[in-house]
VOFIGU-849244 format. One line per field, with one value per residue (C-alpha): residue in one letter; x, y, z. Coordinates in Angstrom, 1 decimal. Layout:
<pts>
r: c(A:...)
east: c(X:...)
north: c(Y:...)
up: c(Z:...)
</pts>
This chain:
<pts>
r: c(X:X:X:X:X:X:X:X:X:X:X:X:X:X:X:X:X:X:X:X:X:X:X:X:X:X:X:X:X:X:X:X:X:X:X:X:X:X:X:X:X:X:X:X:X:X:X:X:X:X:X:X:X:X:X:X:X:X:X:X:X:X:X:X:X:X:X:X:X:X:X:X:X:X:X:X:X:X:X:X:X:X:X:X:X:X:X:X:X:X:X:X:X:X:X:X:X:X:X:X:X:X:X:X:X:X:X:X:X:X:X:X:X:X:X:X:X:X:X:X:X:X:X:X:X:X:X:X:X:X:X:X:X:X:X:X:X:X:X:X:X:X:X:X:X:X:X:X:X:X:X:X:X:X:X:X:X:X:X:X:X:X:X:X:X:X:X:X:X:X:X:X:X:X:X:X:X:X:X:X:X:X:X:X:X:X:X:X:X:X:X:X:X:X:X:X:X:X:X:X:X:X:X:X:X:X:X:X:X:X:X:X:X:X:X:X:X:X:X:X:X:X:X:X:X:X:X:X:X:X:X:X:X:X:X:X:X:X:X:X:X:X:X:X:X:X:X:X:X:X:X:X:X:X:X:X:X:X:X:X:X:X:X:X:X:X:X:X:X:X:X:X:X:X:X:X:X:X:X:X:X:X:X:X:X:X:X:X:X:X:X:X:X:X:X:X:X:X:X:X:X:X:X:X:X:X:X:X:X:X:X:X:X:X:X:X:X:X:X:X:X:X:X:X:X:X:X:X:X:X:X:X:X:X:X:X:X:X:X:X:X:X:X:X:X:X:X:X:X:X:X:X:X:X:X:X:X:X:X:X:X:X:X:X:X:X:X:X:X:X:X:X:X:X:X:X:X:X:X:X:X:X:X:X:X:X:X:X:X:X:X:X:X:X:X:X:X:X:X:X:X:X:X:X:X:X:X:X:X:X:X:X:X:X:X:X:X:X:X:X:X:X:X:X:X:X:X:X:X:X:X:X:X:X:X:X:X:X:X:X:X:X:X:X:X:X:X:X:X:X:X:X:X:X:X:X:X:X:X:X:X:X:X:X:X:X:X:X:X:X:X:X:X:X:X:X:X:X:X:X:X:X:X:X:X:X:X:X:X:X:X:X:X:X:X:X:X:X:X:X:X:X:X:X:X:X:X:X:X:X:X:X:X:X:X:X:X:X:X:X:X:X:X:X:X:X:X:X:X:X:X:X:X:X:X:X:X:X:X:X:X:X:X:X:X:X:X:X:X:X:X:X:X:X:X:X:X:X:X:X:X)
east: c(-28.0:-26.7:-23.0:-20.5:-19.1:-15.4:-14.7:-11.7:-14.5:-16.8:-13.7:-13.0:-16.5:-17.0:-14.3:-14.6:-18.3:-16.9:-14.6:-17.3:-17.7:-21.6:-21.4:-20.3:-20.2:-19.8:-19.2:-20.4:-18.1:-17.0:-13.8:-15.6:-18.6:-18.1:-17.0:-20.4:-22.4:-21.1:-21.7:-24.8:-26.2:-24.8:-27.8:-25.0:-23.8:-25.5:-24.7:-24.8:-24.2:-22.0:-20.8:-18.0:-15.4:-13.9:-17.1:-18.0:-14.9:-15.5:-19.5:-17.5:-15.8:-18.1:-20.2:-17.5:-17.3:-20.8:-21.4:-17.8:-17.1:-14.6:-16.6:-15.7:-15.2:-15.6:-14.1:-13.4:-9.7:-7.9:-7.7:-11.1:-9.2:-6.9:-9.8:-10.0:-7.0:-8.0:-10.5:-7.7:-5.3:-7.7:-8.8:-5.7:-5.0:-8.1:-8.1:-10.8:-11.4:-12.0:-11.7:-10.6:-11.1:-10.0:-10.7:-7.6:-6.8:-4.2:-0.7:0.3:-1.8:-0.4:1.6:1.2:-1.6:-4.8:-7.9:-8.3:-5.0:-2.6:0.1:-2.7:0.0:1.5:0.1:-1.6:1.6:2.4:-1.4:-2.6:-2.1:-1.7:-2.5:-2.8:-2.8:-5.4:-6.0:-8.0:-5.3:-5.0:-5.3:-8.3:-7.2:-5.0:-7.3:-9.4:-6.3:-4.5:-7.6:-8.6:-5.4:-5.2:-8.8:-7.4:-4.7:-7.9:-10.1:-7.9:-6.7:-5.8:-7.2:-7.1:-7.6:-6.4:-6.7:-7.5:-6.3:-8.4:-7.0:-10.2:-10.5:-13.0:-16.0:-16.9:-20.9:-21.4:-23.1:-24.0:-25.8:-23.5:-24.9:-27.1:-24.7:-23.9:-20.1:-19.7:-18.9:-15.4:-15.7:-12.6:-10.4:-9.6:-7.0:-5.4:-1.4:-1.0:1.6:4.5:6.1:8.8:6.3:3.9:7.2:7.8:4.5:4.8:7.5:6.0:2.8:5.0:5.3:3.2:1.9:-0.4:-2.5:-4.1:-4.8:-7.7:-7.9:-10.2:-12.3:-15.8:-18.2:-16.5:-19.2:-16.7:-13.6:-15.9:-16.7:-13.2:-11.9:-14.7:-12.5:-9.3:-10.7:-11.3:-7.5:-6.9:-3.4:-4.8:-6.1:-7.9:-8.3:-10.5:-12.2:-15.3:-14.2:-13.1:-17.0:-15.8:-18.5:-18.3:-18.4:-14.8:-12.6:-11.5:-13.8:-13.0:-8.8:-8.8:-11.0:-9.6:-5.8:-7.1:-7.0:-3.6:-1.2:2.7:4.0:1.5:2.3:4.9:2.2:-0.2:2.0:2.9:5.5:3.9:1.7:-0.4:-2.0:-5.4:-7.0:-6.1:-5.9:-6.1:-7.5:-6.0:-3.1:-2.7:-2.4:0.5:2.2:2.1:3.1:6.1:7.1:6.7:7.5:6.8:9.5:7.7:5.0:2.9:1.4:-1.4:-3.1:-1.9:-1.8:1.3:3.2:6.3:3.9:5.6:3.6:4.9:8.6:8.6:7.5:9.2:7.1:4.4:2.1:0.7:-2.5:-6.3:-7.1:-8.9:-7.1:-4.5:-6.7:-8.2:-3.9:-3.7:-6.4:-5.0:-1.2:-2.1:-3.9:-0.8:0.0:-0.3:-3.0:-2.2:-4.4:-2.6:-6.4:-8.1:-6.1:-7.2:-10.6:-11.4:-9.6:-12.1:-15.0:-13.7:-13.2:-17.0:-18.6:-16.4:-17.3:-21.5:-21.2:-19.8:-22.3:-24.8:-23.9:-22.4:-23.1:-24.4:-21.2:-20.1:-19.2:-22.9:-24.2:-22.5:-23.9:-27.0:-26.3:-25.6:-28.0:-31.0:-29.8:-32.2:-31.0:-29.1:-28.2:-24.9:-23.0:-20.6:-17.9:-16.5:-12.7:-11.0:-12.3:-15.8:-14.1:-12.5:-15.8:-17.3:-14.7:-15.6:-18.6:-19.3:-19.9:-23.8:-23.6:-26.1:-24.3:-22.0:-19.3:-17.4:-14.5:-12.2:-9.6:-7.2:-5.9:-7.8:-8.5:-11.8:-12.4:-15.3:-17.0:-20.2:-19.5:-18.8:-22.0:-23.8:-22.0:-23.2:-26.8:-26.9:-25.8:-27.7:-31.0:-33.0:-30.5:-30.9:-27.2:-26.5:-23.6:-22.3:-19.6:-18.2:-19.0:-15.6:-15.8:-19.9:-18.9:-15.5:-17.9:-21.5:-21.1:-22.2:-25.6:-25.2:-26.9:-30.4:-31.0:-34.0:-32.0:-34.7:-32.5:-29.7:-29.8:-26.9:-26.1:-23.5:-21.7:-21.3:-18.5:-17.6:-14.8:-12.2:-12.3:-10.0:-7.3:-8.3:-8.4:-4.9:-2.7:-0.2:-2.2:-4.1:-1.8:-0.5:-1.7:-2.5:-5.1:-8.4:-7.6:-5.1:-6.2:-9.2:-10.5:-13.1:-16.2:-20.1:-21.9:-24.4:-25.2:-29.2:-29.6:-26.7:-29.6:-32.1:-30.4:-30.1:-33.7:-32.4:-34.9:-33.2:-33.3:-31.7:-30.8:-28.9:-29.7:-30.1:-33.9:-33.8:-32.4:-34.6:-37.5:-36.1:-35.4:-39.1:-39.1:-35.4:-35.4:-39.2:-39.0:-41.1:-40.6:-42.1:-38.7:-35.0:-32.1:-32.5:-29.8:-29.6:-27.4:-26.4:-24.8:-22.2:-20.3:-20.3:-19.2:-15.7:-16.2:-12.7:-12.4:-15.5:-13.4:-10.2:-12.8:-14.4:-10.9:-9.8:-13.0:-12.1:-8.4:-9.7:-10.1)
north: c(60.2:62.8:62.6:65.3:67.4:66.4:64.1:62.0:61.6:60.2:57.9:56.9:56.2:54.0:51.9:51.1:49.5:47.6:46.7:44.7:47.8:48.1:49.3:52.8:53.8:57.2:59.9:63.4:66.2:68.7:67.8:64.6:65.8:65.2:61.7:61.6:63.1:60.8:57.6:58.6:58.7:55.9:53.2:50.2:51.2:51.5:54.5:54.2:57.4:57.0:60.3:58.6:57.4:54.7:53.4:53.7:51.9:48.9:48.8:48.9:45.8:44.3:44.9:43.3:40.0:38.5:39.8:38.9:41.6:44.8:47.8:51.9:53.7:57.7:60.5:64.3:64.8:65.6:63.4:61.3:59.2:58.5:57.0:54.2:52.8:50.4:49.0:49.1:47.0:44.8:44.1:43.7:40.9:39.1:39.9:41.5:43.7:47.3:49.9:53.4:56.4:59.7:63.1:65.3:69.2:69.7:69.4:72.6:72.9:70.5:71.6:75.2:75.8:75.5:73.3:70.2:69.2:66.8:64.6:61.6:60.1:56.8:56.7:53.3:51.4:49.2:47.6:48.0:45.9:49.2:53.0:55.3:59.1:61.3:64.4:66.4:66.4:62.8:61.4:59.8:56.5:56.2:56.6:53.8:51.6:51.7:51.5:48.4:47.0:47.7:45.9:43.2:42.8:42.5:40.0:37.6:35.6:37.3:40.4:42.8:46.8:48.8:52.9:55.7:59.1:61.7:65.9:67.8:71.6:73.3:74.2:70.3:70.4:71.1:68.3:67.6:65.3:62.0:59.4:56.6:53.5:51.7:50.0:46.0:44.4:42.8:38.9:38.5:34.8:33.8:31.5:29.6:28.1:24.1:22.4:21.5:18.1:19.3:20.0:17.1:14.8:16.9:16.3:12.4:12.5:14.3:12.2:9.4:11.1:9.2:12.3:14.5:17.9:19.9:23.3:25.4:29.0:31.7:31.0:31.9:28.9:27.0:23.6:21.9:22.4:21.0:17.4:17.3:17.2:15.0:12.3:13.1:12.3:8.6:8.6:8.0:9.3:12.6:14.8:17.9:20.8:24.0:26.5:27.8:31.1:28.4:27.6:23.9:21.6:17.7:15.1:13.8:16.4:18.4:22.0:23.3:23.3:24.9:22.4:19.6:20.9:20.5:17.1:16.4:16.5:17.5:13.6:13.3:16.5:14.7:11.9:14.3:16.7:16.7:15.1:17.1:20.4:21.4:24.8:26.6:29.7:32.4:33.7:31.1:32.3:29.5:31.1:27.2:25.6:28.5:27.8:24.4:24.1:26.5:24.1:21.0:22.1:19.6:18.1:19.7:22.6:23.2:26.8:26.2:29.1:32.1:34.9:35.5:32.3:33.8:33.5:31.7:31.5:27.8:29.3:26.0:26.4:24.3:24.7:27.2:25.7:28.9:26.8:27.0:24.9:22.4:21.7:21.1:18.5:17.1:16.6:15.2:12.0:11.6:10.9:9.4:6.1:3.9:5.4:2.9:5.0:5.3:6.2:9.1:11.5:8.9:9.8:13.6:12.7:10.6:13.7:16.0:13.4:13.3:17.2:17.7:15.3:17.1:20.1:19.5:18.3:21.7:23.6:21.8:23.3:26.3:29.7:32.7:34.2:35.2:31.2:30.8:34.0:32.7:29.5:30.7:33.3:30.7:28.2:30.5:32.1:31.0:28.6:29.7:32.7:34.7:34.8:37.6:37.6:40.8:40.2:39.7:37.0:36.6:35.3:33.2:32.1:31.1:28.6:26.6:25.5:23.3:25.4:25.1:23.6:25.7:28.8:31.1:32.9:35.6:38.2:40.8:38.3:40.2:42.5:41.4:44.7:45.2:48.3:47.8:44.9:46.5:48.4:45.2:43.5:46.5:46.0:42.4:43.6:45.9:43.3:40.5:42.1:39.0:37.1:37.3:38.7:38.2:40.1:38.7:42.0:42.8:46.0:48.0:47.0:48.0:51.2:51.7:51.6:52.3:55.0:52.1:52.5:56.5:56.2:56.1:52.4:50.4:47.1:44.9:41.2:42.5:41.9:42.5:40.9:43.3:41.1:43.7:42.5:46.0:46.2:44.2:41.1:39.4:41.2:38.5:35.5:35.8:35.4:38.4:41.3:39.4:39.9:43.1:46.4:48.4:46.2:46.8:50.7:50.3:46.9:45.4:49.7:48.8:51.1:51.2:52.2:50.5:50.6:51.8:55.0:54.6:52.1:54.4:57.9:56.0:54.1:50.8:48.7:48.0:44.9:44.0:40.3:39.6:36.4:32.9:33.3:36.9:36.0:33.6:35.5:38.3:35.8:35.8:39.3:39.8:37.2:38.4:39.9:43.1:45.3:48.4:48.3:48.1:47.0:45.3:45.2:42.5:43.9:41.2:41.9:40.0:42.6:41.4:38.0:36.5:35.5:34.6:32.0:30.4:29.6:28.9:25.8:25.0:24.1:22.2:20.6:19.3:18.5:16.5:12.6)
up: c(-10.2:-7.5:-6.7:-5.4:-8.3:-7.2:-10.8:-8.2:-5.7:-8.4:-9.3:-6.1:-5.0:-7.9:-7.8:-4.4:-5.7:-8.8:-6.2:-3.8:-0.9:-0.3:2.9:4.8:8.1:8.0:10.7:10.9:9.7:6.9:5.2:4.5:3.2:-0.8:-0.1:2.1:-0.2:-3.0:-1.1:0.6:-3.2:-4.6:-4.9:-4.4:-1.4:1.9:4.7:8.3:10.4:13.6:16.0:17.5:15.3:17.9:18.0:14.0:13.4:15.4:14.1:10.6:11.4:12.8:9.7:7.9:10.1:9.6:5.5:4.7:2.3:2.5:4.6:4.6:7.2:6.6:8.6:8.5:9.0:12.1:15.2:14.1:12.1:15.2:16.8:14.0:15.1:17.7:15.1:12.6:15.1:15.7:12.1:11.1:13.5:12.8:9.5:8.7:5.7:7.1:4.4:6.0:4.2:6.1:4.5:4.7:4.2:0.9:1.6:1.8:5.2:7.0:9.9:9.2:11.8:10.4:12.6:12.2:10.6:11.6:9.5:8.3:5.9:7.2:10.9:10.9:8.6:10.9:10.9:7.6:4.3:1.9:1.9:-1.1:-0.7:-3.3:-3.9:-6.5:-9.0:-9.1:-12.1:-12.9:-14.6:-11.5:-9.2:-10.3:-10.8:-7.6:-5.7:-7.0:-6.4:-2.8:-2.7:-4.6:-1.4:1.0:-1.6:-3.3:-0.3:2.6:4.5:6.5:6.6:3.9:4.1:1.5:2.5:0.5:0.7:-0.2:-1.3:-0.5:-1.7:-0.5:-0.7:-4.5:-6.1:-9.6:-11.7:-13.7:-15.3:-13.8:-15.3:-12.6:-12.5:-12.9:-9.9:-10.1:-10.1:-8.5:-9.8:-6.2:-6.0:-3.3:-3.5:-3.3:-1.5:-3.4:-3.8:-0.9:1.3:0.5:2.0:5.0:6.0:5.2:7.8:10.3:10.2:11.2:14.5:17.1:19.3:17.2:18.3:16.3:17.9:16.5:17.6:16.3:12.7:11.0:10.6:7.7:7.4:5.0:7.3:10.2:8.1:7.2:10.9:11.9:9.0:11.0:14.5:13.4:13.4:17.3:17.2:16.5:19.9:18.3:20.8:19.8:21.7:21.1:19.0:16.6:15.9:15.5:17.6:17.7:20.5:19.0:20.4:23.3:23.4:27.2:27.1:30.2:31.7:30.6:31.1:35.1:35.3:34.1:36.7:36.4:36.5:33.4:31.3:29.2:28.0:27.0:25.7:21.6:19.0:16.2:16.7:13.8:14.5:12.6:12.3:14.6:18.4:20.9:24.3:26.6:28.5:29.3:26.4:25.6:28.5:28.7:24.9:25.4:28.6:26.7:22.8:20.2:17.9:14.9:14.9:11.5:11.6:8.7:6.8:4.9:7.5:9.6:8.0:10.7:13.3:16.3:19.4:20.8:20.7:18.3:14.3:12.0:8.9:7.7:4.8:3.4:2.3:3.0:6.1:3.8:1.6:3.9:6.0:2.5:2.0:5.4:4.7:0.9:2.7:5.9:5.2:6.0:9.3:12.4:14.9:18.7:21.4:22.4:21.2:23.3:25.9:25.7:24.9:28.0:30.3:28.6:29.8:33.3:33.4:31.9:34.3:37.2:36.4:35.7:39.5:40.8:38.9:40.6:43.5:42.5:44.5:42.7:40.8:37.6:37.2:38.0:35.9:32.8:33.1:33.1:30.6:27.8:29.0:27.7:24.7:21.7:19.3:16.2:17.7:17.2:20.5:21.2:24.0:25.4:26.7:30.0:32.0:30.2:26.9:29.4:31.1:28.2:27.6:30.3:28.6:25.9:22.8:21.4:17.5:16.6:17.8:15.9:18.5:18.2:20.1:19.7:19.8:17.5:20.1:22.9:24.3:26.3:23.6:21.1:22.5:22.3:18.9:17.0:18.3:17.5:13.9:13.2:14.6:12.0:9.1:10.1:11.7:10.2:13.4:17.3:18.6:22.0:24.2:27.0:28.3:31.5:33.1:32.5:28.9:28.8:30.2:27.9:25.0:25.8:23.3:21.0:21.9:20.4:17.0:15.7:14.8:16.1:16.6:18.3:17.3:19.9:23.4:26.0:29.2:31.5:34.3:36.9:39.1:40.1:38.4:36.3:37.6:35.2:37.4:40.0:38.0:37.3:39.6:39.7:40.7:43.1:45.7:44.6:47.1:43.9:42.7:43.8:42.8:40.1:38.0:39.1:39.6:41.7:41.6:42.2:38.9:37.2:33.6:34.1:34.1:30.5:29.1:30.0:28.3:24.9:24.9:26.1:27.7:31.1:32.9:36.4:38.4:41.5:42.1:39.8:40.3:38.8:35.9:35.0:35.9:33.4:30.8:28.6:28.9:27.7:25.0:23.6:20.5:20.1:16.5:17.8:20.8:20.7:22.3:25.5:28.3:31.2:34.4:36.3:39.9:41.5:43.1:46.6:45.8:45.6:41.8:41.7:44.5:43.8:40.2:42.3:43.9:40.7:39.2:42.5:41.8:38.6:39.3:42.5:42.3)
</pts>
């Protein structure tokens, strides 16, 4: 088979295969072209070709996220591999395993004036789990080594991004037949620590607490986790909260924490609030539930997974149990069966019925809005689909809503930045085109990354809805800016684009609502799959409305008895 003629680029290239890397997202450039060349050939590993390197690097990840394996990321060196680094931040804090490789110029170029050349060594350390520096003198036996043990950091239990900084010489386009053996994939021995006998009692004491939440924040669909905490809800002591990022659905907990957190008022917040906090999976979007945890802290709080084990978001750890969250719950029921139950998750589950019923009669009513525009929004996304949430105040939107069990959601909850919303949904298009992906994405973030839509793929399962509030209406949601005389030019940056004639310039089919009815006469067309089109795009406008006091009522609404 073809490869370049660089023997540490051959090296390189096939260890990151036996390592479990079938996928590439490469950018256009020439430093990078052996390392190109060398995957582009490789009959294991599958190229994609991205101009924008912000946006490659987010597609990459969100690669990654749906076919849960380590994926590259290929640049020419310079300032692209500056524009991974959002991408890298935010795979880092969802833990996701994005594999950067940056081409680089040999040392003795660096800082000495020559293009394209900056210091590439070291820039993303404080966000990445490893980085090894190559260049064509590297030994060959090496080579192969140390890059399978930085993979092994990404594969064996936690993740993450790792990076691969590669100096080339030139000539970089010389190719040159090597031998069609392909390398054994690794079969990596995972293995996950158990809880010792020290821990097994703390948790025997701390069981004995009467007050119990469990708190669920971001996770993939895990089915056996999902059982497992339907056998812990039996125990009415227990109040299990999740949002729908969490992709936990069952009629025995709490979903809409927001919601429910409505109808508790201040003389109650001590009753419902926690002896013992047990917390799983990662970000939690509820500003609420933060605040009103760090008000009211537990006596105990059990941070549960092996990421970030010095994580302390309550102001109120006691105890990481660096353990898989099943395990830990299958623990929980072996230990538990002599604890006395309490109503205090009844409790939580009967606000979350009162808040739900409140909040179905608002909707009834509701004006056209973005409260309104969401609802409908997720009302008429096809079953099974994968649902993803751009940042701000959709993410927060969505929450409102009882998740759909046959949905799977995701968000850049990592970081939480409205950058590369669209290029991760783009991403898990590309992974799972056999799957219908639906966006829901504000207009500042549809604008902030419409560069998403810059590459040649037909992707005809994606379809994107744009909330056009005319500007970043988060900024009104919460309180502070509201009131602030910069904010309609400074925050919420009010403007009067429209995403159209952007659909239009990269073969999107366009479509456009202002009003309930609108909607759902675009909806067939929208939703109808056609294999000789592509992406389709749904502007919705609520620009003239006050979105944010129509939530202000919906929550009055809710807290009202």
């Amino acid at each position: 088979m073809i490869s370049s003629d660089k023997k540490m680029v051959q090296t390189f290239v096939s260890a990151c295969v036996r390592a479990g890397m079938t996928t590439v997202v490469c950018s256009p450039g020439s430093r990078n072209s052996s390392l190109v060349i060398a995957f582009d050939e490789h009959p294991k590993i599958k190229t994609y070709v991205i101009h924008d390197e912000r946006s490659a690097a987010f597609i990459g990840m969100g690669i990654a996220m749906e076919i849960n394996k380590p994926v590259g990321v290929l640049c020419t060196s310079g300032s692209a591999m500056l524009n991974y680094y959002p991408a890298v931040a935010e795979a880092y804090y969802q833990r996701i395993p994005l594999v950067v490789i940056s081409a680089d110029r040999p040392e003795k170029w660096i800082n000495q004036g020559d293009g394209q050349t900056i210091v590439q060594k070291g820039v993303y350390t404080n966000h990445i789990e490893g980085e090894i520096h190559f260049d064509e003198n590297s030994d060959l036996e090496t080579v192969e080594k140390s890059t399978l043990d930085l993979f092994s950091k990404i594969t064996l239990q936690s993740k993450g991004p790792i990076h691969f900084n590669i100096a080339l010489e030139e000539p970089l386009y010389q190719t040159t037949e090597i031998s069609d053996e392909l390398p054994q994939e690794i079969d990596w021995n995972k293995q996950y620590p158990t809880l010792n006998s020290e821990e097994i009692t703390v948790i025997k004491k701390g069981l004995e607490l009467p007050k119990k939440m469990i708190l669920i924040g971001q996770m993939p669909k895990n089915p056996y986790f999902l059982e497992v905490l339907k056998i812990i809800a039996d125990d009415t002591s227990f109040a299990i909260l999740v949002e729908n990022t969490s992709n936990l659905s069952s009629m025995k907990w709490v979903h809409c924490i927001d919601r429910t957190l409505q109808t508790i008022n201040s003389e109650e917040e001590l009753d419902f609030a926690p002896d013992l906090l047990i917390t799983f999976g990662g970000a939690i979007v509820s500003k609420r539930i933060k605040a009103y945890l760090r008000k009211h802290q537990p006596k105990a709080h059990w941070k549960i997974g092996i990421d970030f084990p010095e994580m302390n978001t309550y102001e109120a750890l006691t105890n990481s149990f660096q353990v898989s969250e099943a395990y830990f719950l299958d623990t929980l029921i072996r230990i538990k069966s002599d604890i006395i139950p309490n109503n205090y998750g009844s409790k939580w589950k009967q606000r979350d019925f009162i808040a739900q019923e409140r909040a179905e009669q608002f909707l009834i009513n509701t004006p056209f809005s973005d409260l309104k525009a969401i609802e409908v929004s997720l009302d008429c996304i096809p079953e099974g689909s994968h649902i993803h949430m751009g940042n701000s105040s959709i993410v927060r939107y969505c929450q409102l809503f009882n998740p759909i069990p046959s949905m799977t959601y995701f968000s850049n909850r990592g970081t939480s930045g409205i950058d590369g919303s669209v290029s991760t949904a783009v991403g898990a298009a590309l992974a799972q085109p056999q799957l219908l992906h639906v966006l829901i994405v504000g207009d500042i973030s549809f604008f902030y990354d419409s560069n998403a839509l810059w590459n040649k793929y037909r992707l005809n399962n994606l379809r994107i809805v744009v909330i056009n509030n005319g500007g970043g209406g988060i900024f009104n949601i919460i309180k502070g800016p509201r009131t602030s005389k910069q904010n309609a030019d400074y925050f919420e940056a009010k403007h009067s684009f429209k995403t159209e004639h952007i659909a239009k310039a990269f073969g999107v089919d366009y479509f456009s609502a202002g009003s309930e009815e609108e909607m759902m006469a675009n909806m067939a067309d929208f939703y109808a799959y056609d294999e000789n089109s592509g992406i389709k795009l749904l502007e919705i406008h609520t620009q003239a409305i006050n979105n944010h006091l129509i939530l202000d009522e919906f929550f009055e609404a809710i807290q009202s008895t």
